[in-house]
N, CA, C and O atoms as a Tinker XYZ file with bonds, in Angstrom:
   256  protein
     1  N      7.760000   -6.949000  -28.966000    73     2
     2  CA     6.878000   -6.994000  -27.841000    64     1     3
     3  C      6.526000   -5.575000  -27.394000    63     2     4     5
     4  O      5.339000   -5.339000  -27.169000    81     3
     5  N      7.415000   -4.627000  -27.244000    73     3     6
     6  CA     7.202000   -3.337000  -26.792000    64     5     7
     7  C      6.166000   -2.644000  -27.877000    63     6     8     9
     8  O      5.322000   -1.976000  -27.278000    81     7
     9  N      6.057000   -2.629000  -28.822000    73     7    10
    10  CA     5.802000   -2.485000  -29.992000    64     9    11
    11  C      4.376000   -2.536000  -29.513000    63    10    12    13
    12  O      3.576000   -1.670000  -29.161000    81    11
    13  N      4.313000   -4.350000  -29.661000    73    11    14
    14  CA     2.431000   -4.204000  -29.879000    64    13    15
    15  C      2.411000   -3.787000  -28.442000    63    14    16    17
    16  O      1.741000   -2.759000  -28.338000    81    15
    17  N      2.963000   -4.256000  -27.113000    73    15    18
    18  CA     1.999000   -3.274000  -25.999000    64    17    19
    19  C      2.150000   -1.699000  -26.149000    63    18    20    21
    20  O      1.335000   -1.301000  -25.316000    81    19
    21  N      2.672000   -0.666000  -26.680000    73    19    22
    22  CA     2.263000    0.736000  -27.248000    64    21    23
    23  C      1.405000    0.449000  -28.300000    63    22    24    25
    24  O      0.778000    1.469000  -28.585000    81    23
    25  N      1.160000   -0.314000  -28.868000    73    23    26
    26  CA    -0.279000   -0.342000  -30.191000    64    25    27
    27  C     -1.641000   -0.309000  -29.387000    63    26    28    29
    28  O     -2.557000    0.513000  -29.413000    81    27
    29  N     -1.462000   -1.532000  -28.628000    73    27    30
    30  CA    -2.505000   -1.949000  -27.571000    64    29    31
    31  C     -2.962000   -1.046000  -26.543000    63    30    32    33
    32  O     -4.075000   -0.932000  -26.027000    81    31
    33  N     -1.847000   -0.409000  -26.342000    73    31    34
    34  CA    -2.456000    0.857000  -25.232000    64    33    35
    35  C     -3.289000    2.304000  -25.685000    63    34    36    37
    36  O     -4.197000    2.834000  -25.045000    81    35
    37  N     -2.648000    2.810000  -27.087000    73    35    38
    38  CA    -3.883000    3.391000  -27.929000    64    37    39
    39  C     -5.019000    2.949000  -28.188000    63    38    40    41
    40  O     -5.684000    3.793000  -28.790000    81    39
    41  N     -5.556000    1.994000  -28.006000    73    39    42
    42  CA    -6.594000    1.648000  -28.006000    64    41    43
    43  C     -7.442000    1.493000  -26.633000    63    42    44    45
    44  O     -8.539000    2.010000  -26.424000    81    43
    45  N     -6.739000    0.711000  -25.783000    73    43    46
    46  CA    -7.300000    0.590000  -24.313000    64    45    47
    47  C     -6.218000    0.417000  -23.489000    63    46    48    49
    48  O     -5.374000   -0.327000  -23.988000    81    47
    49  N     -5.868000    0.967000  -22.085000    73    47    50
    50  CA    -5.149000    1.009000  -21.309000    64    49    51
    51  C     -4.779000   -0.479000  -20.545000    63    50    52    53
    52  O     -5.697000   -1.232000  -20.220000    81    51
    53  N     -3.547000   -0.783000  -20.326000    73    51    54
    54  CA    -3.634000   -1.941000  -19.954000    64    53    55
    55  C     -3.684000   -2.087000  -17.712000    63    54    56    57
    56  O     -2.718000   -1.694000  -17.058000    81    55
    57  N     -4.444000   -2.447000  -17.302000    73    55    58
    58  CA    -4.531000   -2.510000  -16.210000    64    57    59
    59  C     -4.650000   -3.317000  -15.190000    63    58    60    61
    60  O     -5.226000   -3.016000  -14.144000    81    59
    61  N     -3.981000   -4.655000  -15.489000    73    59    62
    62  CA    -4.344000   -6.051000  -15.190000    64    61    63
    63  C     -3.042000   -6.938000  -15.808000    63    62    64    65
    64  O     -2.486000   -6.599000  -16.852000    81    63
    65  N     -2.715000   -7.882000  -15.181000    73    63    66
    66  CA    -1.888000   -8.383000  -15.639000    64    65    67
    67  C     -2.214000   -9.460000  -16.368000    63    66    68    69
    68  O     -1.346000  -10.068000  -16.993000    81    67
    69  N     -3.979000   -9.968000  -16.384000    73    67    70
    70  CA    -4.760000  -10.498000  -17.437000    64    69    71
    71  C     -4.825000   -9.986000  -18.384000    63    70    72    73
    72  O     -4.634000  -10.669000  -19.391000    81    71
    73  N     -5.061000   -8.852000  -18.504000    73    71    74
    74  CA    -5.239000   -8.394000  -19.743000    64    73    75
    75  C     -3.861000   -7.964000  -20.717000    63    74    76    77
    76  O     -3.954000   -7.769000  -21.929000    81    75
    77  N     -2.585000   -7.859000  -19.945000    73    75    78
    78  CA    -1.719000   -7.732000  -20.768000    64    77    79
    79  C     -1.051000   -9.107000  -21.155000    63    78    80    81
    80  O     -0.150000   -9.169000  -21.991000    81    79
    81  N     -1.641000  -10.396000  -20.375000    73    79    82
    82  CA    -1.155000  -12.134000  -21.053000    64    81    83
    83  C     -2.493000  -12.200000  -22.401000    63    82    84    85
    84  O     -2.480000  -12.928000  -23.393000    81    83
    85  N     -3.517000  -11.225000  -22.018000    73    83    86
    86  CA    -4.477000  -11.382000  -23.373000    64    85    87
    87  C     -3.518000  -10.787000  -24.751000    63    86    88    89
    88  O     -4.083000  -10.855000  -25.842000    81    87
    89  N     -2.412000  -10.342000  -24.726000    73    87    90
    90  CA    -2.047000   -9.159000  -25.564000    64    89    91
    91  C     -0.899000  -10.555000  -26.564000    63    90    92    93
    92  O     -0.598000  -10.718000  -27.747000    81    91
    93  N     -0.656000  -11.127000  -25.536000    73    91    94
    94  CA     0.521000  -11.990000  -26.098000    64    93    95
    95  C     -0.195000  -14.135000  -26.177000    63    94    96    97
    96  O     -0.034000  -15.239000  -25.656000    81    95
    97  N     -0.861000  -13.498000  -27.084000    73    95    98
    98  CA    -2.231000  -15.241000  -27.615000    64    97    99
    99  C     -0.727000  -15.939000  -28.291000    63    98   100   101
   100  O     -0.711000  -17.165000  -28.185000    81    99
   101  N      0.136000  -15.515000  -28.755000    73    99   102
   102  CA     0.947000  -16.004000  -29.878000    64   101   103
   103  C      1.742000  -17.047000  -29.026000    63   102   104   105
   104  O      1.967000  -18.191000  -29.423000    81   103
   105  N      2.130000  -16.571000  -27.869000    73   103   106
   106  CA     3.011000  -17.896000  -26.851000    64   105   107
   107  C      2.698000  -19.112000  -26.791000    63   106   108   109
   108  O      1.639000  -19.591000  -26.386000    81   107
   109  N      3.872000  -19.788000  -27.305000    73   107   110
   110  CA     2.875000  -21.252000  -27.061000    64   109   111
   111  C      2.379000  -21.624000  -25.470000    63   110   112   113
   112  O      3.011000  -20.956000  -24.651000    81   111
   113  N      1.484000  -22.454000  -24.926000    73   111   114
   114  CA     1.258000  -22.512000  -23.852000    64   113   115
   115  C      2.013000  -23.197000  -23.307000    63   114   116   117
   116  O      1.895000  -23.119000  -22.084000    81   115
   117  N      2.648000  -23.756000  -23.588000    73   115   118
   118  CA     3.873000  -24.752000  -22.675000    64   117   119
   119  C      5.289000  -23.507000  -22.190000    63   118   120   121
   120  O      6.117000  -23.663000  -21.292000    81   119
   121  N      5.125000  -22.128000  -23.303000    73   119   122
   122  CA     6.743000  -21.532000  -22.701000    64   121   123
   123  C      5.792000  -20.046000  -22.105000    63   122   124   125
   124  O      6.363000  -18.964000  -21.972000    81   123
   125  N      4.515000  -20.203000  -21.839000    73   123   126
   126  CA     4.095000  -19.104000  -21.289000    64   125   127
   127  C      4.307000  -18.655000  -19.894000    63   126   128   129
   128  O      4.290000  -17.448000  -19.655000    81   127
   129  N      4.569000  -19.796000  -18.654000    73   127   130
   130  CA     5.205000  -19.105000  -17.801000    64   129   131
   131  C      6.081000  -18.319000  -17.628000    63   130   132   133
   132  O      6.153000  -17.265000  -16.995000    81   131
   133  N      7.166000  -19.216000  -18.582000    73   131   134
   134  CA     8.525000  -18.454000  -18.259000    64   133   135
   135  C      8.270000  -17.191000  -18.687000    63   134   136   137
   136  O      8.377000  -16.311000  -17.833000    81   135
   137  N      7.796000  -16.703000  -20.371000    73   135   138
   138  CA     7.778000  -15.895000  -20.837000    64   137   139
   139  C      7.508000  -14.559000  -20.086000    63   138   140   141
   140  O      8.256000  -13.582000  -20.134000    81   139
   141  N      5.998000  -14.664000  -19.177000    73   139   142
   142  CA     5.541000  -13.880000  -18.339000    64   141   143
   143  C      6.089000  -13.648000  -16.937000    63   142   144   145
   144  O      5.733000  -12.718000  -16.214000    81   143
   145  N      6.812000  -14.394000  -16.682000    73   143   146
   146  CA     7.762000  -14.155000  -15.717000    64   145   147
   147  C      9.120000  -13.528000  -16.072000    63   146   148   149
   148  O     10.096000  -13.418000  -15.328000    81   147
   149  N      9.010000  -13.185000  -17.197000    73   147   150
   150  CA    10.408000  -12.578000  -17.132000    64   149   151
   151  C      9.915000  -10.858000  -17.727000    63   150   152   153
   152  O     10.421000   -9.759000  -17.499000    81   151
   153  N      8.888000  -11.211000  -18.439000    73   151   154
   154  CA     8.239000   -9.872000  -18.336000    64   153   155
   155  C      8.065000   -8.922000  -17.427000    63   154   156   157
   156  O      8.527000   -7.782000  -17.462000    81   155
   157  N      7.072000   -9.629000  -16.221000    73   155   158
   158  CA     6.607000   -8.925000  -14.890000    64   157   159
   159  C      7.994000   -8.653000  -14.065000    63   158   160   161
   160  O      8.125000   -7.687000  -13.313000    81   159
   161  N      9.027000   -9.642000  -14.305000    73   159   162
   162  CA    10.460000   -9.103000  -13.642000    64   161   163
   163  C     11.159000   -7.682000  -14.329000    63   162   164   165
   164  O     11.672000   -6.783000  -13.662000    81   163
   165  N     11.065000   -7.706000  -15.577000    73   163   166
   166  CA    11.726000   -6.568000  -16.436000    64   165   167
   167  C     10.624000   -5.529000  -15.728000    63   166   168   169
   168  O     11.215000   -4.813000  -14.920000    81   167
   169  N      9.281000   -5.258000  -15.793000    73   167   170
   170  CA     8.621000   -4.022000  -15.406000    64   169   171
   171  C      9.170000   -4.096000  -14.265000    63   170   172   173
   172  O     10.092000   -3.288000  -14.147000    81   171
   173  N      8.869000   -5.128000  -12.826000    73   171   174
   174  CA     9.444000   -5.121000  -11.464000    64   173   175
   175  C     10.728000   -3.801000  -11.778000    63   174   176   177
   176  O     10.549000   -2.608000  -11.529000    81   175
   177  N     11.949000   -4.380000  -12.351000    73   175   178
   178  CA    13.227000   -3.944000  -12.388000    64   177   179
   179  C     12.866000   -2.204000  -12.705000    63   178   180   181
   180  O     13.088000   -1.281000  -11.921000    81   179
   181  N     12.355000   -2.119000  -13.853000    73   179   182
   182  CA    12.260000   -0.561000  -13.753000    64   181   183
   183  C     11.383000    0.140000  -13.153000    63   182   184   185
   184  O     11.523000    1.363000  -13.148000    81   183
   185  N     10.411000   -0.388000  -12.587000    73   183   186
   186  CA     9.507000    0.504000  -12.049000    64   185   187
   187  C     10.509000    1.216000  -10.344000    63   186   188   189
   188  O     10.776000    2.325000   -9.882000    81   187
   189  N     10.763000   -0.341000   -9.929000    73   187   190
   190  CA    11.901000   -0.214000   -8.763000    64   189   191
   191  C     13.070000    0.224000   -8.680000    63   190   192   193
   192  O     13.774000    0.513000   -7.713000    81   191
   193  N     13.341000    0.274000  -10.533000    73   191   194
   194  CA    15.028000    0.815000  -10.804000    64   193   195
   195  C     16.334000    0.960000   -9.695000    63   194   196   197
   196  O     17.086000    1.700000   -9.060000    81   195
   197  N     15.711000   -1.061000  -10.214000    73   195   198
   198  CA    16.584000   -1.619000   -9.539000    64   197   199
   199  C     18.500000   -1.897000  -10.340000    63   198   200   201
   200  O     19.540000   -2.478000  -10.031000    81   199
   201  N     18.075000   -1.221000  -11.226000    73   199   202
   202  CA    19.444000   -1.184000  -11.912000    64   201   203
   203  C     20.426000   -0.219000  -11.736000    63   202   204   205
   204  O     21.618000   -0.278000  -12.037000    81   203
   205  N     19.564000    1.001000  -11.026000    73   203   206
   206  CA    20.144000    2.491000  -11.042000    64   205   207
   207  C     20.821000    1.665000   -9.953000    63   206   208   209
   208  O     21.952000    1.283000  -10.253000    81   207
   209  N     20.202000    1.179000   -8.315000    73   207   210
   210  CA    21.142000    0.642000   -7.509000    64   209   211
   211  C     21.977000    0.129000   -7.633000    63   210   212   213
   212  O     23.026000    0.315000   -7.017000    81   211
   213  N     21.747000   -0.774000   -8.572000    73   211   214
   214  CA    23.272000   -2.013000   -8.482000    64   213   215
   215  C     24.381000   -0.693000   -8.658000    63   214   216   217
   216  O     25.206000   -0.314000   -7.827000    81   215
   217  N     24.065000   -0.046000  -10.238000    73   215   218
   218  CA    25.367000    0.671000  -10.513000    64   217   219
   219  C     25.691000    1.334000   -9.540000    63   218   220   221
   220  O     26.907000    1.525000   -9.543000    81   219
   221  N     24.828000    2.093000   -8.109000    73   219   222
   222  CA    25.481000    2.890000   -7.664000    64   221   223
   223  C     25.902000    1.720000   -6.400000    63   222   224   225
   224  O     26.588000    2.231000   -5.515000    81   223
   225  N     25.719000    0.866000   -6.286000    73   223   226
   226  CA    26.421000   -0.249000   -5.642000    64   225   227
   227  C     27.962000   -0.185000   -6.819000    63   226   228   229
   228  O     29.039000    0.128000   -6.310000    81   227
   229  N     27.934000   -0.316000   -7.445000    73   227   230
   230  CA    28.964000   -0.969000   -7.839000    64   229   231
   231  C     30.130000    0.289000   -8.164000    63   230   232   233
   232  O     31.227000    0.133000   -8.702000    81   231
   233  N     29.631000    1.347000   -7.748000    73   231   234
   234  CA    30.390000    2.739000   -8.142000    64   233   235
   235  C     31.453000    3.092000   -7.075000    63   234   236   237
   236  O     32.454000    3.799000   -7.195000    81   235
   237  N     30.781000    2.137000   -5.549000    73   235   238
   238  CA    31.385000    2.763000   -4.724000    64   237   239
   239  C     32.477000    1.691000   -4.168000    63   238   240   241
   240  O     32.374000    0.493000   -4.429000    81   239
   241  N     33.342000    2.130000   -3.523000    73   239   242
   242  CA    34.701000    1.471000   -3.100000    64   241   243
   243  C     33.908000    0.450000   -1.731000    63   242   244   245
   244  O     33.059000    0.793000   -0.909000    81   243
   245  N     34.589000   -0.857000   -1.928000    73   243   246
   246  CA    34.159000   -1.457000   -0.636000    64   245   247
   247  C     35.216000   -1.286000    0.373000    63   246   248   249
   248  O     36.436000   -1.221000    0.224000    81   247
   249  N     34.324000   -1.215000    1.668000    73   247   250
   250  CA    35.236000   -0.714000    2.548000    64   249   251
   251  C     35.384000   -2.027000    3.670000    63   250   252   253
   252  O     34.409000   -2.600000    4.156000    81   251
   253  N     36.657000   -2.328000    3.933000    73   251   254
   254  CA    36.864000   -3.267000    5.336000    64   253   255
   255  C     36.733000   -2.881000    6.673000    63   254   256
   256  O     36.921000   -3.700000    7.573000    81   255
């Protein structure tokens, strides 16, 4: 998947979240929600790097 969206972006920039479900025709239409929902969550997660938090949640001592 990462793959063809860097193929796809040499050619034209992706700027729409239409145009990057145009990128992925191959999904069947019955598992395309999920699919794209777990997509737009993975960008969510790093754009928000929301992972850097947890760890530094999880680095620190809880206190009573």
């Amino acid at each position: 998947m990462a793959r063809e969206i860097v193929h796809h972006r040499k050619t034209k920039r992706i700027e729409t979240h239409r145009r990057s479900e145009q990128l992925f025709t191959y999904i069947p239409p019955h598992k395309q929600n999920k699919f794209f929902a777990q997509v737009f969550q993975a960008v969510r997660i790093e754009v928000n790097q929301e992972l850097e938090v947890l760890k530094e949640c999880w680095c620190k001592p809880i206190e009573f």
